[in-house]
C-alpha positions in Angstrom: -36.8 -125.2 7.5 -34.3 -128.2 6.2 -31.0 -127.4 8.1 -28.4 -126.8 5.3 -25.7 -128.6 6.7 -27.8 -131.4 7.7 -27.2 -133.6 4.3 -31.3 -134.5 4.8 -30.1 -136.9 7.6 -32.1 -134.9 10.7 -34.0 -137.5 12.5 -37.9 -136.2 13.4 -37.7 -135.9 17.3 -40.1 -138.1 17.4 -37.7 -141.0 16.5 -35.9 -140.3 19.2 -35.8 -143.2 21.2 -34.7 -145.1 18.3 -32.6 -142.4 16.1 -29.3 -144.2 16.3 -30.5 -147.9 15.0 -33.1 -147.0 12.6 -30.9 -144.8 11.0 -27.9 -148.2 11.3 -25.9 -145.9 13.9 -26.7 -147.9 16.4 -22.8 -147.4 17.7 -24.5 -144.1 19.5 -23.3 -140.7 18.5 -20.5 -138.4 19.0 -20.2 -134.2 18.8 -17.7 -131.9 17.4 -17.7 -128.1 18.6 -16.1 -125.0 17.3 -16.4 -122.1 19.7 -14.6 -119.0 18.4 -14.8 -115.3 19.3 -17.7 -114.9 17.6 -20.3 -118.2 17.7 -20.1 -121.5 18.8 -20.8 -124.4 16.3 -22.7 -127.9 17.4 -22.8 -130.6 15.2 -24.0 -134.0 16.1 -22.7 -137.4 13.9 -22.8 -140.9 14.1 -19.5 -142.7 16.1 -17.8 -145.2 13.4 -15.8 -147.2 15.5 -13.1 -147.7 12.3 -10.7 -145.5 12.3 -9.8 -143.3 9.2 -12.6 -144.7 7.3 -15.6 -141.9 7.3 -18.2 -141.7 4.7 -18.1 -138.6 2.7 -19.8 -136.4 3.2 -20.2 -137.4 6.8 -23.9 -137.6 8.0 -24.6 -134.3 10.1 -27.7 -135.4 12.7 -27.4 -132.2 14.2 -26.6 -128.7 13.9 -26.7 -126.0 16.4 -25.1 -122.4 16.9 -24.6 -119.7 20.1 -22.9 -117.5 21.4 -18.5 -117.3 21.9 -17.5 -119.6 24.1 -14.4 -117.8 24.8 -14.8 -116.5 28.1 -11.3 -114.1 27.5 -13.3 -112.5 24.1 -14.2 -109.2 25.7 -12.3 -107.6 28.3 -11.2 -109.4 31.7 -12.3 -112.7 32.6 -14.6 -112.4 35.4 -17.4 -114.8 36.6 -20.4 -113.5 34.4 -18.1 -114.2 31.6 -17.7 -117.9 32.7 -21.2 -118.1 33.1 -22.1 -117.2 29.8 -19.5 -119.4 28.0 -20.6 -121.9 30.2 -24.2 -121.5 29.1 -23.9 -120.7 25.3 -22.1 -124.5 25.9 -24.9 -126.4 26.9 -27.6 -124.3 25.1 -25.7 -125.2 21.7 -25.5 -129.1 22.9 -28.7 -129.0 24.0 -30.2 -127.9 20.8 -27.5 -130.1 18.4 -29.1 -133.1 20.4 -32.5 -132.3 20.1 -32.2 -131.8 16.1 -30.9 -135.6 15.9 -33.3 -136.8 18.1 -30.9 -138.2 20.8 -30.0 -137.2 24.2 -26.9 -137.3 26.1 -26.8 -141.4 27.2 -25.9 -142.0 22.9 -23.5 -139.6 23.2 -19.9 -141.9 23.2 -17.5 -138.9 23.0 -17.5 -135.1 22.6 -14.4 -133.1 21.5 -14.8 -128.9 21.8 -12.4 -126.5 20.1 -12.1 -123.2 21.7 -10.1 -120.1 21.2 -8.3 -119.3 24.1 -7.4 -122.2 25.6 -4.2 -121.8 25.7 -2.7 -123.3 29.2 -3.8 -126.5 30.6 -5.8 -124.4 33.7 -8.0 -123.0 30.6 -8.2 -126.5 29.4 -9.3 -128.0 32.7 -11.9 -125.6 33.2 -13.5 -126.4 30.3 -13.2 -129.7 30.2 -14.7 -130.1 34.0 -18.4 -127.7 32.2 -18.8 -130.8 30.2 -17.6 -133.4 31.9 -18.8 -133.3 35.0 -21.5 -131.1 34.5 -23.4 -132.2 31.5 -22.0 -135.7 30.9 -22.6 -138.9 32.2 -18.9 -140.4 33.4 -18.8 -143.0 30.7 -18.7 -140.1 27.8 -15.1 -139.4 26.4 -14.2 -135.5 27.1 -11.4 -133.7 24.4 -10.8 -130.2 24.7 -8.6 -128.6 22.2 -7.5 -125.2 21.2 -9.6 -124.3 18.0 -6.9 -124.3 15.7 -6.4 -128.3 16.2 -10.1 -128.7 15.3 -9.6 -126.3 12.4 -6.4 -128.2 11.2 -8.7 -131.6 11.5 -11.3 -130.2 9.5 -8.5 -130.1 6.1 -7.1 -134.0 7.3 -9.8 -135.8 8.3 -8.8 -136.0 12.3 -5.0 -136.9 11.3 -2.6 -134.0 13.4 -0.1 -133.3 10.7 0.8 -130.6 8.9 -0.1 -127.1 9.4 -3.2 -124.6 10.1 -3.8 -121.0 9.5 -7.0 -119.2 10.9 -7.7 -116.0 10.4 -11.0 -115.2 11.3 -11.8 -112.8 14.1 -8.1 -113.5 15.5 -5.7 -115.4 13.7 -3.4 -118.6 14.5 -0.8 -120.9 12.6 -0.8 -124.0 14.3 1.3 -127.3 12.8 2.2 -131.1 14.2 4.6 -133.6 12.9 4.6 -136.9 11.8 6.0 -137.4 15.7 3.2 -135.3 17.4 5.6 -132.7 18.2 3.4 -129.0 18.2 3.9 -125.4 17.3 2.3 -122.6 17.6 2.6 -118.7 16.2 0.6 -116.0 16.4 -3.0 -116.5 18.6 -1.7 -114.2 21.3 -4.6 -111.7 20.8 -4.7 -108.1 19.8 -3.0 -106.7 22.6 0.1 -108.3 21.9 -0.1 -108.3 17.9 -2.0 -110.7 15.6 -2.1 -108.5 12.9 -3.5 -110.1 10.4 -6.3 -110.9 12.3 -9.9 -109.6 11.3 -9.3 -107.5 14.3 -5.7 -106.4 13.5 -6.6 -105.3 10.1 -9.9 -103.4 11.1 -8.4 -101.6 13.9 -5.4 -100.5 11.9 -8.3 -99.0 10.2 -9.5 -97.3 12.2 -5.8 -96.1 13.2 -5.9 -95.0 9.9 -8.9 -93.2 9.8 -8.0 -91.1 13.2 -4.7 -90.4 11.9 -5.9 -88.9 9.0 -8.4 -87.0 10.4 -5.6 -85.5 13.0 -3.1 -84.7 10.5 -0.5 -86.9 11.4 -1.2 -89.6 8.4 -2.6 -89.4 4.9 -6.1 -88.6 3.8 -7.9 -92.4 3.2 -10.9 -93.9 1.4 -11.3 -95.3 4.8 -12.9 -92.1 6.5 -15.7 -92.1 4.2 -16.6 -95.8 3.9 -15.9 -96.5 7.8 -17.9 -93.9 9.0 -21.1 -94.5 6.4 -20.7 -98.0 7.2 -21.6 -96.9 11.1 -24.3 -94.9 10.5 -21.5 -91.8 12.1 -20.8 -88.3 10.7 -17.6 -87.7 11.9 -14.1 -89.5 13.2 -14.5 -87.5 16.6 -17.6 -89.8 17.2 -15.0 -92.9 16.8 -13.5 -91.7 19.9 -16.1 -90.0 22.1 -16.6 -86.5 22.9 -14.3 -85.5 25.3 -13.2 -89.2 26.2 -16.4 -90.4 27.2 -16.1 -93.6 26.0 -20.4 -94.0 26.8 -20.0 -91.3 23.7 -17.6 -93.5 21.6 -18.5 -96.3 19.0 -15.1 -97.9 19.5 -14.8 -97.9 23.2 -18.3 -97.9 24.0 -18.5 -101.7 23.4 -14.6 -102.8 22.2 -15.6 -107.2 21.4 -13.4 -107.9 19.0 -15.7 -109.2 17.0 -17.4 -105.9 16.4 -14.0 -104.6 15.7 -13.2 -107.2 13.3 -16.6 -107.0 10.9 -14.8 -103.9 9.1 -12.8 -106.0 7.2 -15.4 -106.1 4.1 -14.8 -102.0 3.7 -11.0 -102.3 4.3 -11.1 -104.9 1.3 -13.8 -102.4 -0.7 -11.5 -99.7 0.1 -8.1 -101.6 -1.1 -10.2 -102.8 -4.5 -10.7 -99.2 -5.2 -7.5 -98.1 -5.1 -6.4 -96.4 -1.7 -2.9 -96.8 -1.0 -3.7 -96.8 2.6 -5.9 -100.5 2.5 -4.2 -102.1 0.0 -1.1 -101.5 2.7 -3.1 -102.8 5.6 -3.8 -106.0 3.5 -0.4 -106.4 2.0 0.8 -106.3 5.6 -1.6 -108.3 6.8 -0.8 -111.0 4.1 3.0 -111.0 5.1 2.5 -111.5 8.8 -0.3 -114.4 8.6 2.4 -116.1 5.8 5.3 -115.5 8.5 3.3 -117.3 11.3 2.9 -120.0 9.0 6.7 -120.2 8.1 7.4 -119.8 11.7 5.3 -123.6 12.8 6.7 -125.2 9.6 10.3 -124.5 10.2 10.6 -125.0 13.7 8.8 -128.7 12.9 11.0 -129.5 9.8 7.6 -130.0 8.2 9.6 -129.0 4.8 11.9 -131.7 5.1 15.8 -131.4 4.9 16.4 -129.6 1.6 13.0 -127.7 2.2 10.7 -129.2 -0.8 9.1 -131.7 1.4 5.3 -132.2 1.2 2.8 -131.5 4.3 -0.9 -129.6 4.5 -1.7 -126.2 5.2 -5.3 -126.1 5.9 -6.8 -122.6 5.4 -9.7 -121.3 7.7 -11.6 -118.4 8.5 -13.5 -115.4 6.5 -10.6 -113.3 5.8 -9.1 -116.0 4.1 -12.4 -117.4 2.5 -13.9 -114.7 1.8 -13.7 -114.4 -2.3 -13.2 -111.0 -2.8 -11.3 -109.3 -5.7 -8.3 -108.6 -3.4 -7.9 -112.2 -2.2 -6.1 -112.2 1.0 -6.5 -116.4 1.1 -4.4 -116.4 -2.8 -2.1 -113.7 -1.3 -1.2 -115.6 1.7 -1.0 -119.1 -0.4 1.6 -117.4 -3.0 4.0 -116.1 -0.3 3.6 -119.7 1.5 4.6 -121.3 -1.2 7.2 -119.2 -2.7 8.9 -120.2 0.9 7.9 -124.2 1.0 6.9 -125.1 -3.0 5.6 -128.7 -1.3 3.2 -126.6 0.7 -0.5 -127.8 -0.4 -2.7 -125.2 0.6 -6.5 -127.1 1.6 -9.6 -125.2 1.6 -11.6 -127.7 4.0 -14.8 -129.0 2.5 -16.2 -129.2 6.2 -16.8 -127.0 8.9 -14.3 -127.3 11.9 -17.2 -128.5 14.0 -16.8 -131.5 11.7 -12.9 -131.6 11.9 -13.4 -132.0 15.7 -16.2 -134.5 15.5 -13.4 -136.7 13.4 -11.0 -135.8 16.3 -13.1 -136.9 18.8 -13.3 -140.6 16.7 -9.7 -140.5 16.0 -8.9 -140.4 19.5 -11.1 -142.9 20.8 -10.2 -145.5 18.2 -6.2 -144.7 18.9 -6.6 -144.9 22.7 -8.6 -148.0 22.3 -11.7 -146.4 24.0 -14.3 -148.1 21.7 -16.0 -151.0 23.4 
């Protein structure tokens, strides 16, 4: 089957030997990953050793997905974690290679994007899989927190202006015209990030239990939650007698699994119940605030507040087209506070955004030979 994203550009592996200069990269190649909570996204391109100046669209050789990369995305990070994230790392390389029909020595660079790194020892660890693991020393290494990538992916590799993901978690992310950085939001669900997939879902399911108690309203929620689990009753959300071996939330508590709820929430606000359309409206302010929390604290409005700068949009509950559009939601309240905000709905995946990263960097540091 043609790979959708692949603009027809997939070499056969046959060509392999010769991908890059039949096809006039001979420059070699470079790779832009995306690993959220969820998947981990691949994609192989040619290196253009000029700068700002990328064909559009971009040539995708390559295109490969697995498993989270996050090694924090379900409970405690222990070893069989690292091992996993470490694995669903190479498998996804491995396979983005093998479409284009190159192999690691045409690799010039590699830049990854990954939730939850956060602190330079996250970072490190990372960096040292590829590196020194799967790289030969001459290949460029840039890891990044997934929000850069995401920004990149709405500015064509320039770091300015502002991101907002909402996907599984949510981040607002933003750099200046002086490389300063901010961040808001992105601390997980423990500590907030409410208008997250997963903040909105389990505020659901908050719902739902509180309802069903007696301490909140009666919801659309119940009924949609519970057929949309194959479950008869809320008692089964929680486990008989605190089993959690008995309990569909506990019983396996990813985030992501959390998270995929968000379509009934948005079925349930469309339809009228006070309770969702609450949960979004919520939801809306909070991912809006984490945005006006980056841009003020980098004067990206300018002086009298009117000033011009991006703010790329990523991630299904943004993107996802529904009726109740939490994406326009977000944009109106964003703009009511900055009117030079330009809201960007990136025409590429983030995968892409950090393949142009990855070139941006090695032009800037002067890494091209």
């Amino acid at each position: 089957m043609r790979n959708p994203h692949s603009n027809g550009n997939v070499p056969k592996l046959e060509e392999a030997d010769d991908a890059t200069e039949e096809n006039g990269y001979g420059d070699g190649v470079i790779l832009g990953l995306d690993g959220g909570a969820t998947s981990t996204v691949c994609v192989c391109v040619p290196f253009f050793p000029y700068g700002d100046r990328f064909p559009e669209p971009i040539p995708i050789l390559g295109r490969a997905v697995a498993g989270c990369t996050n090694r924090n995305s379900v409970g405690v990070s222990t070893l069989s974690t690292e091992t996993a994230a470490k694995d669903s790392l190479e498998h996804v390389i491995s396979e983005a290679l093998s479409q284009s029909g190159s192999d690691k020595s045409h690799v010039r660079g590699v830049c990854l994007g990954v939730s939850g790194v956060n602190h330079p020892s996250d970072q490190g660890m990372v960096e040292h899989w590829i590196r020194w693991d799967m790289f030969p020393s001459h290949v460029k290494v840039y890891v990044q927190n997934d929000a850069i990538v995401a920004l990149a992916s709405g500015t064509m590799g320039k770091l300015h202006g502002c991101v907002l993901i909402a996907g599984t978690g949510c981040i607002a992310y933003g750099f200046d015209e002086d490389g300063r950085e901010a961040r808001a939001s992105g601390a997980g669900p423990i500590l907030g990030d409410w208008g997250s997939g997963y903040g909105i879902s389990a505020q659901a399911l908050t719902a739902v239990i509180r309802a069903h108690d007696g301490r909140g309203p009666e919801t659309m929620l119940t009924s949609t939650i519970l057929k949309a689990l194959g479950l008869s009753s809320p008692d089964e959300l929680i486990g008989i007698l605190h089993i959690y071996e008995d309990s569909w939330t506990y019983a396996d508590p990813s985030w992501a699994r959390i998270a995929a709820l968000v379509p009934q929430v948005v079925s349930c606000a469309e339809a009228g119940d006070e309770i969702s359309d609450k949960i979004l409206v919520d939801a809306a302010d909070d991912l809006a605030l984490s945005v006006k929390a980056v841009v003020q604290r980098l004067g990206l409005c300018g002086k009298d507040g009117t000033g011009s700068f991006p703010v790329v949009m990523v991630g299904g509950v943004l993107n996802a087209n529904r009726k109740w559009d939490i994406g326009k939601q977000v944009s109106k309240r964003i703009n009511k506070h900055f009117p030079g905000a330009q809201t960007i709905i990136p025409k590429v995946e983030p995968a892409v955004g950090a393949a142009w990263l990855a070139m941006n960097f090695l032009t800037v540091k002067n890494d091209v030979s």
